[in-house]
C-alpha positions as a printed Julia matrix, in Angstrom:
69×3 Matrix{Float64}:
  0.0    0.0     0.0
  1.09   3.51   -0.85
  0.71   6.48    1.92
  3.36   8.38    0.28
  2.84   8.6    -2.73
  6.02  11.04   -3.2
  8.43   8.3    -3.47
  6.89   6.98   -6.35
  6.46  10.32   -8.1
  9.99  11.92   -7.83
 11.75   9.12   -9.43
  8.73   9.18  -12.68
 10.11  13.05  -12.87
 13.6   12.77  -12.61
 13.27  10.22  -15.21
 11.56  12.31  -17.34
 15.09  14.9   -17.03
 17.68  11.58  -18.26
 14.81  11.13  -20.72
 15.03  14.3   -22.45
 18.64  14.37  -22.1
 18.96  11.01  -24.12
 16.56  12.81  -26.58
 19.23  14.74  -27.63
 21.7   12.03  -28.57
 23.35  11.21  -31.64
 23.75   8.02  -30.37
 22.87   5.6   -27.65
 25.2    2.6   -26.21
 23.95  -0.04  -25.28
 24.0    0.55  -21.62
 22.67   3.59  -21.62
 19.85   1.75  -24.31
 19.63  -0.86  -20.93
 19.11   1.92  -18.36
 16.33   3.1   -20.63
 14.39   0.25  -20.55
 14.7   -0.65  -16.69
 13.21   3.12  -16.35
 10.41   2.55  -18.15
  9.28  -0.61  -16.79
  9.84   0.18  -13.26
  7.85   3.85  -14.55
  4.99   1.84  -15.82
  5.06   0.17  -13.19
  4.67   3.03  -10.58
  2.32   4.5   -12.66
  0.53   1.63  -12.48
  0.55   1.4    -8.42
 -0.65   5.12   -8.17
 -3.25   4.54  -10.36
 -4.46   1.96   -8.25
 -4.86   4.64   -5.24
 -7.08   6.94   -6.13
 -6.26   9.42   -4.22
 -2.81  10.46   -5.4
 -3.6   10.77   -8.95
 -6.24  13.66   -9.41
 -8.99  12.3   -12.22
 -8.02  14.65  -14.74
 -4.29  13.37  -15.25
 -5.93  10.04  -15.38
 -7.74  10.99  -18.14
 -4.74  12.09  -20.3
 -3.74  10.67  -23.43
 -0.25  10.97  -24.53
  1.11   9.86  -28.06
  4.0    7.34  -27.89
  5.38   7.77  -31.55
């Protein structure tokens, strides 16, 4: 059960900083390729949890689409 749900958020957004960083990139290695991945499984997966508590995700940001391409 979450009662913080803090610790869940402030790795999503810190994530979202390396993410934009890799963005610009010529090139990614393979371990940074690696790192990638984990933080987007271990994202959904937090996104997932807090979605489960309704309370820390106001209905409006549930309702958000984003495009993936």
């Amino acid at each position: 059960m979450i009662h913080e749900s803090y610790y869940w958020k402030q790795p999503l957004l810190e994530s979202v900083i390396k993410f934009k960083e890799c963005e610009a990139l010529e090139e990614i290695n393979e371990e940074l390729y690696v790192k990638i991945e984990q933080a987007v499984f271990i994202g959904f997966y937090s996104i997932r949890k807090l979605l489960e508590i309704e309370t820390k995700i106001t209905s409006s940001l549930k309702n958000q689409k984003y495009d993936l391409d």
